[in-house]
Structure formats: structure tokens, C-alpha cells
C-alpha positions in Angstrom: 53.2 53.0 9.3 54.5 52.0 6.0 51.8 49.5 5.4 49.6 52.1 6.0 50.7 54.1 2.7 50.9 50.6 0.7 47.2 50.4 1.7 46.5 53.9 0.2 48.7 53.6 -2.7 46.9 50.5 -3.5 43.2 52.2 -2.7 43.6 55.8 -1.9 42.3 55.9 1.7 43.5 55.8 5.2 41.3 55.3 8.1 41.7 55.9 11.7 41.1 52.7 13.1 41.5 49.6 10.2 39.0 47.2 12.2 35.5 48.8 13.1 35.1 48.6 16.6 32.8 45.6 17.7 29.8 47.7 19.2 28.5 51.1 20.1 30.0 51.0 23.4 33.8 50.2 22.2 33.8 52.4 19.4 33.2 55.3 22.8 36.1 54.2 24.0 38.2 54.4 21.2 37.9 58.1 21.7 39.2 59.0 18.4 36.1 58.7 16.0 36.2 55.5 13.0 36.8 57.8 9.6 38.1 57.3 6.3 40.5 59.8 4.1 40.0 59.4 0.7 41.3 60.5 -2.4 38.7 60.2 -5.0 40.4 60.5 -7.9 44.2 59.3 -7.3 46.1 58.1 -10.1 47.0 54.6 -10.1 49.1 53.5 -13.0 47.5 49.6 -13.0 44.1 50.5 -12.2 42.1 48.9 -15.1 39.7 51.1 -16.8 36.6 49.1 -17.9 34.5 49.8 -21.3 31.5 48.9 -19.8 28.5 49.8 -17.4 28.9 48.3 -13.9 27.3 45.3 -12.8 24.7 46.5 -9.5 23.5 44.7 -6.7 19.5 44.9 -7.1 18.9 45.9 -3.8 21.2 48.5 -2.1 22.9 49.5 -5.7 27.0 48.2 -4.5 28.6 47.2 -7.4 29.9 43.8 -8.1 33.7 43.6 -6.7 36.4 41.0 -5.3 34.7 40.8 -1.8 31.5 39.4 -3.6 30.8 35.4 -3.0 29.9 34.0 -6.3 27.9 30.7 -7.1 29.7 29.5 -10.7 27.2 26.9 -11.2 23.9 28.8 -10.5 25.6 32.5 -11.9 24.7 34.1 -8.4 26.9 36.1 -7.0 26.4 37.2 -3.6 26.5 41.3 -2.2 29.0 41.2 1.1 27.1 44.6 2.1 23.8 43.6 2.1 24.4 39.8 1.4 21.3 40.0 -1.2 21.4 37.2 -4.2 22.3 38.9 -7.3 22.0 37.3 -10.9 24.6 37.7 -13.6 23.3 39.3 -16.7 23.5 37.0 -20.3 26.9 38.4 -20.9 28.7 37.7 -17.5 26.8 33.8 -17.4 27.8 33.1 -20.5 31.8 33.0 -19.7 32.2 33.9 -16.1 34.1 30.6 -14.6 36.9 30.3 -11.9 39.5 30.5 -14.7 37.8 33.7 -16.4 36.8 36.4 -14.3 35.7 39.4 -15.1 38.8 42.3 -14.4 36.2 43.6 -11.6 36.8 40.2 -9.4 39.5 40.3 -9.5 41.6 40.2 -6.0 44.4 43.0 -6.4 41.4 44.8 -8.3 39.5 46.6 -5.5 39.8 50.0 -7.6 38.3 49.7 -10.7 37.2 52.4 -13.1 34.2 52.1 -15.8 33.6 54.2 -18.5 31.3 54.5 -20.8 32.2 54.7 -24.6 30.9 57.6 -26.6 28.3 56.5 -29.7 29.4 58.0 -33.1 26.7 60.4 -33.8 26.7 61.6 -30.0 27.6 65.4 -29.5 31.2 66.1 -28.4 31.5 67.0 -24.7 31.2 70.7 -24.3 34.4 72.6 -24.0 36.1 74.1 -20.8 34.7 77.1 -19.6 36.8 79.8 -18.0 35.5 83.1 -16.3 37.8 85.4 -14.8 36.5 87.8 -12.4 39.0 90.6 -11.9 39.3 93.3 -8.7 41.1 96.1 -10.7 41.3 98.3 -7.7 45.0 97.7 -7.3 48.3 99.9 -7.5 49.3 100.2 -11.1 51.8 97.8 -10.4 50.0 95.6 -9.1 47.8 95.7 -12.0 50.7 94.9 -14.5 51.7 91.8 -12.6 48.3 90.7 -13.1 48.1 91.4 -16.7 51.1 89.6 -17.5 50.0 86.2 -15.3 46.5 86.4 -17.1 48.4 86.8 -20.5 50.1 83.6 -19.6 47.2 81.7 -18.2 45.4 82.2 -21.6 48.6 80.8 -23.7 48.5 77.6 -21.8 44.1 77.4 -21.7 43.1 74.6 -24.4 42.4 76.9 -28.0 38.8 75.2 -27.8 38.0 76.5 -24.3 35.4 79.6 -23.8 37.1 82.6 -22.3 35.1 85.5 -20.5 36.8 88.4 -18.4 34.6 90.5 -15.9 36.4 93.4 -13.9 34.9 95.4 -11.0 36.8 98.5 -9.4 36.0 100.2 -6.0 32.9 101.0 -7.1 31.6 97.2 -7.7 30.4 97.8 -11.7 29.4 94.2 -11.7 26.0 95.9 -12.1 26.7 97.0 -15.7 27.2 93.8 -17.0 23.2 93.5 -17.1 22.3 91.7 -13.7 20.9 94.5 -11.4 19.7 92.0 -9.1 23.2 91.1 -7.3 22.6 92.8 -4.1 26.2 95.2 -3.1 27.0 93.9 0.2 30.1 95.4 2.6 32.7 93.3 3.8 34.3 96.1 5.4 33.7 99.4 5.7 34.1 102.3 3.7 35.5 104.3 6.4 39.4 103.6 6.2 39.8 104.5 10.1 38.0 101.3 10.9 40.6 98.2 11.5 39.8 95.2 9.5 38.1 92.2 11.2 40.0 89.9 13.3 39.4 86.7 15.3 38.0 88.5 18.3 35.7 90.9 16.9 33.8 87.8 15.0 34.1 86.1 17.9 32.7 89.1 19.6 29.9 89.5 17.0 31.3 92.9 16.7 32.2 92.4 13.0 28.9 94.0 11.2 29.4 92.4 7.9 30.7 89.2 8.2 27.9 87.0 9.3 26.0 88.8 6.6 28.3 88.3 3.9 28.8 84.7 5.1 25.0 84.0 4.6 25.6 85.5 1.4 28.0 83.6 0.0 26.0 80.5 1.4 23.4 81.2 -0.7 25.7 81.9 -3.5 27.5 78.2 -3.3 23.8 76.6 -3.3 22.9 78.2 -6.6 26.8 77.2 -8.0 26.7 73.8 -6.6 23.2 73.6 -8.3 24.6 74.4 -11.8 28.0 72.3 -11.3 30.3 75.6 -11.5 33.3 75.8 -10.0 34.7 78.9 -7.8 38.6 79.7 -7.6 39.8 82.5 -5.6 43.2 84.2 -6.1 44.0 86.8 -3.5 47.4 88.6 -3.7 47.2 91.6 -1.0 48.7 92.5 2.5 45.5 93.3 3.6 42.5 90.9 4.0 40.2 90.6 1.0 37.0 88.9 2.5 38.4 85.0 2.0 36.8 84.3 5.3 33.5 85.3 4.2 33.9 83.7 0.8 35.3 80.2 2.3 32.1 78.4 2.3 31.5 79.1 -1.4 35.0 77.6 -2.2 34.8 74.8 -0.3 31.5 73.2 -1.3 32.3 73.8 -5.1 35.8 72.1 -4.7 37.6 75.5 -6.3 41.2 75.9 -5.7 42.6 79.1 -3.8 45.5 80.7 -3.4 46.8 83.5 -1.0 49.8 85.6 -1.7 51.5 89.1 -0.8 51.6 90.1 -4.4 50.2 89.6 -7.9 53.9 89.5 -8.4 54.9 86.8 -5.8 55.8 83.7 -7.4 53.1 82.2 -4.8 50.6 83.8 -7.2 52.3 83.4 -10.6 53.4 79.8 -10.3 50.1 78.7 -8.5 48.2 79.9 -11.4 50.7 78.3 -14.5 50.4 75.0 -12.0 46.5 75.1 -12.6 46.4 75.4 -16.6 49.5 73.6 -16.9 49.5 70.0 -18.4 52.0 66.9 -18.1 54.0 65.1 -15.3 53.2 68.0 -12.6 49.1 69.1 -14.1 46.4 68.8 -11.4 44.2 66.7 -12.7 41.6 68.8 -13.0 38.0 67.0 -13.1 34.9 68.0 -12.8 31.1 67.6 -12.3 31.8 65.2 -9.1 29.1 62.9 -7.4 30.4 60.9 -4.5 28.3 58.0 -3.1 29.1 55.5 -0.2 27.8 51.9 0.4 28.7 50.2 4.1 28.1 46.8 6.0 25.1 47.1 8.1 25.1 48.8 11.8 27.7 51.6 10.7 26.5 55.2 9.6 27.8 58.0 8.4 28.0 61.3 10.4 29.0 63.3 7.3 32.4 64.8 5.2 34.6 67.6 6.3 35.8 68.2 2.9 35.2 70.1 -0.6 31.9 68.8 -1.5 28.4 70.0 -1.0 25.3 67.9 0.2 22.8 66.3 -2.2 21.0 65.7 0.9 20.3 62.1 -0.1 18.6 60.8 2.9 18.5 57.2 4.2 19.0 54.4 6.4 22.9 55.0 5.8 22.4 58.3 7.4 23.3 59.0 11.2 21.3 61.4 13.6 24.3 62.9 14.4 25.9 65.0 11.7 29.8 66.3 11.3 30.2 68.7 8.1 28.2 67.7 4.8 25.6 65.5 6.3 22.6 63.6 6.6 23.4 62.4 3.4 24.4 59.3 1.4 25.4 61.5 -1.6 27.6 64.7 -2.3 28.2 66.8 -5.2 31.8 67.6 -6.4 31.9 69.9 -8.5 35.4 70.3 -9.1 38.0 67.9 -7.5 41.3 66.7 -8.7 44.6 63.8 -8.1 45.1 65.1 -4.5 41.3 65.8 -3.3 40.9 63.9 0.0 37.5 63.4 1.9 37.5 62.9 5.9 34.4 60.7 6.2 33.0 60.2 9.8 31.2 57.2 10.8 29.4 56.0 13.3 28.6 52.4 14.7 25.4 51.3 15.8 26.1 47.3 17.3 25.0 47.5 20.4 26.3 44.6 23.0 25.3 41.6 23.2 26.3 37.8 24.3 27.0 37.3 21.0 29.0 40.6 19.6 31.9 39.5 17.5 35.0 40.0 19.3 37.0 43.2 17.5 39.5 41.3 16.0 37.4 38.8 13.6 35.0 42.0 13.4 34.7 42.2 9.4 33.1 45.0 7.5 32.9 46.6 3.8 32.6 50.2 2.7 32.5 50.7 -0.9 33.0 54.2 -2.3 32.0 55.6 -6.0 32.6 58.5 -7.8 31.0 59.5 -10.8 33.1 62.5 -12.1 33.9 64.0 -15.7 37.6 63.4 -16.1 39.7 65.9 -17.8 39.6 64.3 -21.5 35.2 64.7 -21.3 34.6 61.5 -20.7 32.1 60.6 -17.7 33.8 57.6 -15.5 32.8 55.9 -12.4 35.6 54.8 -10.2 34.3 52.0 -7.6 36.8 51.4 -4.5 35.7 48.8 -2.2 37.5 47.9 1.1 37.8 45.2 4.1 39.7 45.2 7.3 40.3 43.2 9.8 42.8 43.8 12.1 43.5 43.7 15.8 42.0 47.1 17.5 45.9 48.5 18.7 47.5 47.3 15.2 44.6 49.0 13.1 45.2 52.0 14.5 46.8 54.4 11.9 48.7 57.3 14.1 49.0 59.8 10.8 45.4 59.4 9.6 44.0 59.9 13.1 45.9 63.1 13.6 44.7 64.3 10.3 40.8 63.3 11.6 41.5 65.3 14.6 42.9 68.3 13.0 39.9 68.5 10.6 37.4 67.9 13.2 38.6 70.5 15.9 39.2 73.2 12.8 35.1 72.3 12.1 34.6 72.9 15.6 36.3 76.6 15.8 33.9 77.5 12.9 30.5 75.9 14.3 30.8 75.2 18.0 30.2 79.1 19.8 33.0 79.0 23.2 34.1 76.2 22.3 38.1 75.4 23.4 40.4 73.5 21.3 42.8 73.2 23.5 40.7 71.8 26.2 39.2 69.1 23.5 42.8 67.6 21.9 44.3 67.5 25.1 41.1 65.7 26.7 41.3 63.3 23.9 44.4 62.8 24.3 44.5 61.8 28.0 41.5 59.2 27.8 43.2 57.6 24.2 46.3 57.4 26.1 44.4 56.2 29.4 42.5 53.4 27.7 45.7 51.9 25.6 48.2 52.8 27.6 50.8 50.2 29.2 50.5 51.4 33.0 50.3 50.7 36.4 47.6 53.0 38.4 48.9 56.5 39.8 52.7 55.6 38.8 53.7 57.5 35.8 56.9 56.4 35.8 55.5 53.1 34.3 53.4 54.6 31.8 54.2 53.6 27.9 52.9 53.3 24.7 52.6 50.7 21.9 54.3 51.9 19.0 51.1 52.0 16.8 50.1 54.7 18.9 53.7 56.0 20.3 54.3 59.1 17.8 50.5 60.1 18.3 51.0 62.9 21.1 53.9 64.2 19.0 51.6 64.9 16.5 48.8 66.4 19.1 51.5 68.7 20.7 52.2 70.4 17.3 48.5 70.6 16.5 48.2 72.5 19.9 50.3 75.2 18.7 49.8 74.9 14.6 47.9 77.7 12.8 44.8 75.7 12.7 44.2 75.9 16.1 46.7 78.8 17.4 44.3 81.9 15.4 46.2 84.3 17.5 48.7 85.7 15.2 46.6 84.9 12.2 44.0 87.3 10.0 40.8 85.8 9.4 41.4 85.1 5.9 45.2 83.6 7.0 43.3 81.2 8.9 40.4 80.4 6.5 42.9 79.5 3.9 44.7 77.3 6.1 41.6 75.5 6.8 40.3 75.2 3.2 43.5 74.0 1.8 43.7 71.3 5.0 39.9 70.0 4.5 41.0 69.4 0.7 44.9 67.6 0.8 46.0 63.6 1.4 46.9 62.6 4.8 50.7 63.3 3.7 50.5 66.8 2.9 48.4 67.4 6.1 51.0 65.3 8.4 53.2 67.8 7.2 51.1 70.7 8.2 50.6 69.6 11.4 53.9 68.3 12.2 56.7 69.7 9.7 59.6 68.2 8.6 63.3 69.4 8.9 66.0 68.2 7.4 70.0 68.8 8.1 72.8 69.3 5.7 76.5 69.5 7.1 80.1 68.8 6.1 80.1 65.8 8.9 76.6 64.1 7.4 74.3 64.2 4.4 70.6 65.3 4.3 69.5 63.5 7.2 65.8 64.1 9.0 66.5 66.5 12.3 64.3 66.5 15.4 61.9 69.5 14.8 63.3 70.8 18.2 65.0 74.0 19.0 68.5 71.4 19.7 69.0 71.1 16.1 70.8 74.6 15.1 74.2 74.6 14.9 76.7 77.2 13.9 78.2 74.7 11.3 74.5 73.3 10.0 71.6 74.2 7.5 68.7 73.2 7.7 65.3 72.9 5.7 61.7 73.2 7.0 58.9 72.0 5.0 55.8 73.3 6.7 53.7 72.7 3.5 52.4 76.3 3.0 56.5 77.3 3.9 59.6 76.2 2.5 62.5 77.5 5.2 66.3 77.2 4.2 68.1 78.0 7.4 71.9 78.8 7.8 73.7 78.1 11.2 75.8 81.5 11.8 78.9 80.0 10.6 77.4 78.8 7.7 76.0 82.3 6.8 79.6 84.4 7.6 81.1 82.0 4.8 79.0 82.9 2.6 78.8 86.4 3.3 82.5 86.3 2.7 82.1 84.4 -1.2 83.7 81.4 -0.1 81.8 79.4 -2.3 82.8 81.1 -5.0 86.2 79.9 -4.7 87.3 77.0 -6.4 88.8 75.0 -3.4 86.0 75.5 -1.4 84.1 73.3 -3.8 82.8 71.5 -1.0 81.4 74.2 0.3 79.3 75.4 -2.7 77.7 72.0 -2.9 77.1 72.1 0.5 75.1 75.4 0.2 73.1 73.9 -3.2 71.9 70.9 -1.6 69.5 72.1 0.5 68.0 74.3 -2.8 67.8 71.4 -5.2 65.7 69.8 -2.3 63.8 72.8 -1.9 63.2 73.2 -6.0 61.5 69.6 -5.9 59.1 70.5 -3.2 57.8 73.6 -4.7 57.7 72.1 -7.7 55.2 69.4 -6.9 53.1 71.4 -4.8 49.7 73.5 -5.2 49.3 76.0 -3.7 53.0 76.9 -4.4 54.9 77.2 -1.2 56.6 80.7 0.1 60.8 80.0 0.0 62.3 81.8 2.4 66.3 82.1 2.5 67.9 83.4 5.9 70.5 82.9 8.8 70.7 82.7 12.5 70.1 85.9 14.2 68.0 86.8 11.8 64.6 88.6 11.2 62.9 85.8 8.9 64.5 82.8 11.2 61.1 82.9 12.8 59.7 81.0 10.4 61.7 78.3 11.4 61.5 78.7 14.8 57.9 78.9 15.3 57.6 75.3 14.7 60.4 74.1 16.9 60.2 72.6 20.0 60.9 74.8 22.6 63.2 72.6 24.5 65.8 75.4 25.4 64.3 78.9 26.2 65.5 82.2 27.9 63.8 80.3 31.1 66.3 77.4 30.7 68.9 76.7 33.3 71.9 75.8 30.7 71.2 76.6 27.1 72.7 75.1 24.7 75.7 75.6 23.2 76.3 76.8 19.8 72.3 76.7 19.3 69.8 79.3 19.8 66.9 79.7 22.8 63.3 80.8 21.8 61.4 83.8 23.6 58.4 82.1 24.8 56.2 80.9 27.7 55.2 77.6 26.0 55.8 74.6 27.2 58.2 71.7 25.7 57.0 68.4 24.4 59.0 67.1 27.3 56.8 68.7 30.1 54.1 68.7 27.8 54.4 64.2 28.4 55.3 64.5 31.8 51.4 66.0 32.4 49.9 63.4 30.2 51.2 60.6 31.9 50.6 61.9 34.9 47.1 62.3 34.3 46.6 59.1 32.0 47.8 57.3 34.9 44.9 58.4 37.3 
């Protein structure tokens, strides 16, 4: 998959499948939908930024790029979207030639910026504006935690930004700022014998408040996407606070969120430096985001699962069938920054025919702008236009299309009433794996996999039983949060989500990546989970007796000490580069918080195991292993 991640370093997208299907019909088959992740706004260091207004095709708007066919002599150059005849203006005829191109054609430039210089006596861009909106009914320690991180956040807010505070306590005074209007809606209610909604009771439609609150706070993300503002929402409790209601006003605004145990949790108080923080590790912060899309002719899009919000630009780009933000050629951003990643669904239209292009010489174009208002005030246009052609099985990226399918069935839970996730991955599964699978009929024994597509029900089986689609355990906010901050990260991050990583540190190795399987504790091991919202440092029980007994702290047992500081430094750069900051948790074999680790193993050894292993640990649980979980889906693939 690495050139995969050349592709997006080079671009900032990853699709699914990197040859479009050659008709209606085949792109069916495919099972797992033709989408594009995209990062808007990633940072490339040779991108060239342009000083000028882009040239435009005069009839479906593209903008002129290295995929355009252009007539020296005549000063034509020709749209590969829409293949219209296009003119050069006076100051591209007069010079353009094969030996001086404009930076726009040229071929490593498919990402191009433009912006647009500032005149002399026009008015400087109006400064950041930062409104704080503060739930003061907290314990008193609580409350000082939070004064002291909004002390900070205002040291590191630029001196020329404009600053307002609002606070509300239990009795919601938002009132006596001078807006009576706001109606007072419940969340929850009043009466503190009441439990606290849960998956079932919305399920149920037994949760009074929430569909109301939801409709709400639709209404309310309408009106903010409409004035380009920007919600945020910081909630530090053990106790829901509504984020599940609120979600849908986050999301289409593009705000950042953040959930945490405590105003005092360094989840809360480095999440918030991250955000007003600037240098190597800022955000990126941008604002005032319009997203536009340009593609060859007989593919559509379906819509976005994403943070954006739908202009509802209708047209003939627009499919009948709609996923997310759709029906639509055009989406509001209205805050985005360097990781912001778009999962855009598309459909194609071809049908068959004698003379359908055979997949593999199938060649289209999407172009992708973004008119945004970067972090310095300056309004920019970033234009990244993209070809494929590839055979179908090599295309086929196995990381992005997990990503797709993790957005898609979280869009589902939320929209689709009984509908079973479960049922849908694994019925995906089984016809992907049926159609490209290397097999002989009703012999599973035969059954294998290319290896474009080989690690693809690895990353399936930990979607099965991720938070994204396992609710159980989870509060409705818990969930919502995972969701929000999935529909906004890269396809890294999310692979990570889906499908964590664990690394091993011992005496008889270095670091070296571990199978995420329930066979990799040892007594004499440690080992580190990234699960993206979880940072996991895990000592084997030997491990953890010598350091109960300070051998570290010993001077010959030097070793030792580095030994137990590897895995910390490795943990240090991970929280360091990631928003929302991840929870570290410290602990050993045996004990209470090794569940966080061994939630996401493999449960290859259980208390249902005839020989567990030795040294190792077994997991309490009735789910299956990915080992029986493959010995079903060949056996079904095979049918």
C-alpha cells in the first residue's frame, strides 16, 4: 500500500478503487462503493502558491491543469472533463510555449494553490473572533481547573483577536444576556432519579428529549453554517452532557470537540493549548470553507460523510441517490484544518454496451477545489485534479476502503431505523470476497486472496467489534464523539481506529510491530497500543514485579531503565502530534486498567480454549477469533 500514501502525500486523497469501474453494472459488483478521502487543506511543502486568478474552462468552470490538451499554435487548450475548447487569455498567449509553461501545467503540479493579492487601500481582514460559552454548574474544583485552562488559552489567542465570555449555570441565564427568544429546551430531566439516555432508550424512542433537542440543534447549525461561525465543544464530565444531541451542529460547522473526565485531565488541558497553539505542531486552523467538485461525465456524486454542510447546489453532477451532505455540487466549510478529510461517494452511470471500455484503459478526472480563508486572512483556492488508471484488483486501496466502510455503516446506525451493522459488513464482505476471490466452487480449502485485497477482512473483523459499531458498552455522547472525530481524520488516523497498532519492547528485540492478538503478552514483554483516542503502555507481570521492586533505579540495571523509557518516549511523540489528545494509560498484567488493551486483542486464547497459552493471558469472552471468524467467510465465499 505504500504507493497508496505516495499518491496522497503527493495529492491528499485516497480512493477505494483507483480505476472507475467501466459501467453501472461492474461498479455493483465491486460491492464496496467508488469514494474518495480527501484532505482539503494538507500541507505540502512544494506545492506552488500562485499570485493570480485561475484560468476556467468556459463551460463547466474546471480549472486549467496538467491533464488539459493544449494547441500551442492556435492558444486552445482543451478541458479533459468536459473536453470543451477553451481560449487562453492575452497574458497566457502571449508566452505560453512547450518550453514555458505556466506552474499550473505543469506535470508533478496537480495541486496547485492561487491566491489573490491584497490592493493597498483594501481593508485588512477582520480579526479572529473567539466566544466562549461556559457551563459553570461544576464542583468548585472543577471550576478552578477551568479557570486556569481559559487563563492560558487567552495568553496564547493573537493580542488583535475579539474575546467574549458567556456563562450559564443550572438555571440556563443565557436569557439575561438580552435574547429572550432562545427557547430552554431539556436534554434530560430535572428529576435526578431518572437514568440518563442510553442507546436503547433512543433506540426505543423512549428518550423524550432527544429527538427534540436534535431538531434543535439542526436548526441551530443552519443558522451558524449561514453566517460562517464555527462551534467547538469541550465536555469534561463523567456524566453525559447532551454531545449526542449537539453532534449535528459540530459536524456541519467543522468545530473541533473534545471529550474528557475532567476540566483537569490533560485530555482537556492539552487539547485546548493544541488549538491556540502555533508552530511545528498548530492545527492549521482555516476558515470560511467552500468545497466544489468537477468529474468526467457518467459518474455522480451521492454526497460527503464529513464536516461540511450542504449549499444544496443542484445539478447534473448530482445523483438521485444521496449518502450524507447531498444532492449537491457544493458544501460549506466553515472551519476545517491540515487533517480534515472528506469521504466522497460516487456513483457511475455507464451503462453496457458493445462498446464499454474495458476497466483497465477506463480513464477519468475529478477535480476538487477549495476556496477557504487560510490562517494568515488571506482567501486561497487550492485546485487538486486527479487521473487513474489502473487494473480493477491493483486499484483497489485495502486502507481507504475500510475507512469508506466504517464511515458509511456509522451513517447508517444514525439514519437507517433496525438497521444491523453487523449483518451489512459481514454481507459485504462475503460477496467482495466471492467476486475476487482465487477459488474453486464449495472447497474452502482452496479459497485465497490477492494481496491487494488480503489484509481487508482483518480490517472488517476489528470494525465488527470497534466502538463505532459495538454501542453496547458506550454512552451516547461516547459514541457520538467517536463518530464525529472519525467523519473528520485522514485515512491513517482512522486505520488506526479501526485496527490499532501494538508495538513490543523486550530485552531479546527492539520496538518491533506485534500481532494485535491476545498471543502477544509475555511475562518478560511491554507493549504499546495506539488506539488513536487511547494510548496503552502494558507491562508483562515480570516486567511490572521489577519495577515494583526499583530495579531500575539501580545503576547496573541500566538496561533495564531504558528498557522501561522506550515505550514512553514512543508514547510522548504520539500524544504530542495528536488532537484530540489521546488518554495515557500506565498498567500491568492482572490488572484493572489492562482492559484497555485487551479489548482490542484478538481473542485467539480464551477461558473456552483447550490449551492456553503459556506465560500469556486468556480473555473472558464469547467472541469469536479472527481465525474462526475466516474459516466462515470462506466457507461461505466459496458457495
Amino acid at each position: 500500500m505504500a504507493e497508496f500514501v505516495e499518491l496522497e502525500n503527493a495529492d491528499g486523497v485516497r480512493m477505494t478503487w483507483n480505476v472507475v469501474p467501466g459501467s453501472k453494472v461492474e461498479a455493483s459488483r465491486c460491492v464496496i462503493p467508488v469514494s474518495a478521502m480527501y484532505t482539503p487543506i494538507k500541507p505540502f511543502p512544494d506545492m506552488p502558491v500562485l499570485p493570480y486568478s485561475p484560468l476556467r474552462c468556459r463551460n463547466c468552470r474546471s480549472v486549467l491543469n496538467p491533464f488539459s490538451v493544449v494547441d500551442f499554435e492556435a492558444k486552445i487548450w482543451i478541458c479533459p472533463i468536459c473536453f470543451h475548447r477553451n481560449h487562453f487569455p492575452p497574458n497566457y498567449a502571449v508566452s505560453i510555449s512547450p518550453d514555458t509553461l505556466p506552474p499550473e501545467l505543469f506535470p508533478q503540479y496537480t495541486t496547485v494553490e492561487y491566491r489573490q493579492d491584497t490592493p493597498p487601500d483594501a481593508s485588512s481582514p477582520p480579526p479572529l473572533t473567539c466566544l466562549f460559552v461556559v457551563d459553570t454548574c461544576l464542583l468548585e474544583e472543577e471550576i478552578g481547573f477551568l479557570r486556569s485552562a481559559l487563563s492560558q488559552a487567552m495568553h496564547l489567542i493573537p493580542d488583535t483577536s475579539l474575546v467574549g465570555l458567556i456563562t450559564f449555570g443550572s438555571f440556563v441565564q443565557v436569557h439575561e444576556l438580552g435574547f429572550p427568544h432562545l427557547p430552554k429546551t431539556y436534554i434530560v430531566s430535572k428529576n435526578l432519579s431518572e437514568p440518563i439516555r442510553s442507546h436503547k432508550d433512543i433506540d426505543k424512542h423512549s428518550a423524550p428529549y432527544f429527538h427534540k433537542a436534535v431538531k434543535f440543534y439542526e436548526g441551530l447549525s443552519k443558522q451558524l453554517v449561514h453566517q460562517g461561525h464555527v462551534l467547538d465543544l469541550f465536555a469534561c464530565a463523567l456524566d453525559q452532557v447532551g454531545l449526542a444531541e449537539v453532534k449535528v451542529a459540530v459536524e456541519r460547522t467543522g468545530g473541533l470537540v473534545v471529550l474528557a473526565e475532567s476540566f483537569g485531565h490533560p485530555v482537556f488541558k492539552d487539547s485546548l493549548r493544541r488549538v491556540f497553539q502555533s508552530g511545528d505542531h498548530d492545527l492549521g486552523l482555516s476558515s470560511n470553507g467552500i468545497f466544489e467538485i468537477n468529474c468526467s461525465k457518467d459518474i455522480k456524486v451521492q454526497g460527503i460523510i464529513g464536516p461540511c454542510a450542504s449549499l444544496e447546489k443542484k445539478g447534473p453532477l448530482c445523483s438521485d441517490t444521496v449518502v450524507g451532505q447531498g444532492n449537491t455540487s457544493a458544501w460549506k466549510m466553515c472551519g476545517l484544518d491540515k487533517a480534515t478529510s472528506l469521504c466522497l461517494i460516487f456513483e457511475i452511470l455507464k451503462e453496457d454496451s458493445p462498446d464499454t471500455i474495458q476497466s483497465s484503459s477506463t480513464q477519468f478526472y475529478f477535480q476538487f477545489l477549495t476556496y477557504y480563508q487560510h490562517n494568515t486572512g488571506q482567501m486561497r483556492l487550492r485546485v487538486t485534479t486527479l487521473s487513474r488508471r489502473w487494473d480493477l484488483i491493483a486499484g483497489f486501496d485495502q486502507e481507504a476502503a475500510a475507512v469508506t466502510m466504517a464511515r458509511l455503516v456509522s451513517f447508517k446506525m444514525e439514519t437507517e431505523a433496525e438497521f444491523d451493522p453487523i449483518r451489512w459488513l459481514d454481507k459485504a464482505l462475503i460477496s467482495l470476497c466471492s467476486r475476487f476471490g482465487d477459488y474453486q466452487k464449495d472447497s474452502p480449502p482452496t479459497f485465497s486472496l490477492s494481496a491487494r485485497l488480503s489484509i481487508f477482512p482483518q480490517f472488517m473483523f476489528h470494525l465488527r467489534r470497534s466502538q463505532f459499531v459495538q454501542v453496547f458498552n458506550n454512552s451516547p455522547d461516547e459514541t457520538a464523539y467517536f463518530r464525529l472525530i472519525l467523519n473528520r481524520e485522514n485515512v491513517t488516523n482512522s486505520v488506526v481506529m479501526i485496527q490499532p497498532s501494538l508495538i513490543s519492547y523486550s530485552f531479546h528485540a527492539g520496538p518491533e510491530p506485534a500481532l494485535l492478538d491476545v498471543a502477544a503478552i509475555a511475562a518478560d514483554r511491554i507493549l504499546l497500543l495506539d488506539s488513536y483516542f487511547t494510548v496503552v503502555i502494558f507491562h508483562g507481570a515480570t516486567i511490572a514485579q521489577w519495577r515494583k521492586a526499583g530495579y531500575h533505579n539501580q545503576p547496573e540495571h541500566l538496561a533495564f531503565a531504558q528498557l522501561l523509557q522506550a515505550p514512553h518516549d514512543d508514547a510522548d511523540a504520539i500524544v504530542k502530534d495528536r488532537f484530540p489528545v489521546p488518554r495515557l494509560v500506565i498498567c500491568d498484567q492482572h490488572g484493572s486498567q489492562a482492559r484497555f488493551l485487551l479489548a482490542k486483542l484478538n481473542p485467539s486464547a480464551t477461558y473456552n480454549s483447550d490449551a492456553p497459552l503459556s506465560g500469556g493471558d486468556v480473555l473472558f469472552t464469547d467472541d469469536v477469533s479472527f481465525e474462526v471468524f475466516m474459516d466462515h467467510l470462506q466457507r461461505l465465499a466459496v458457495q
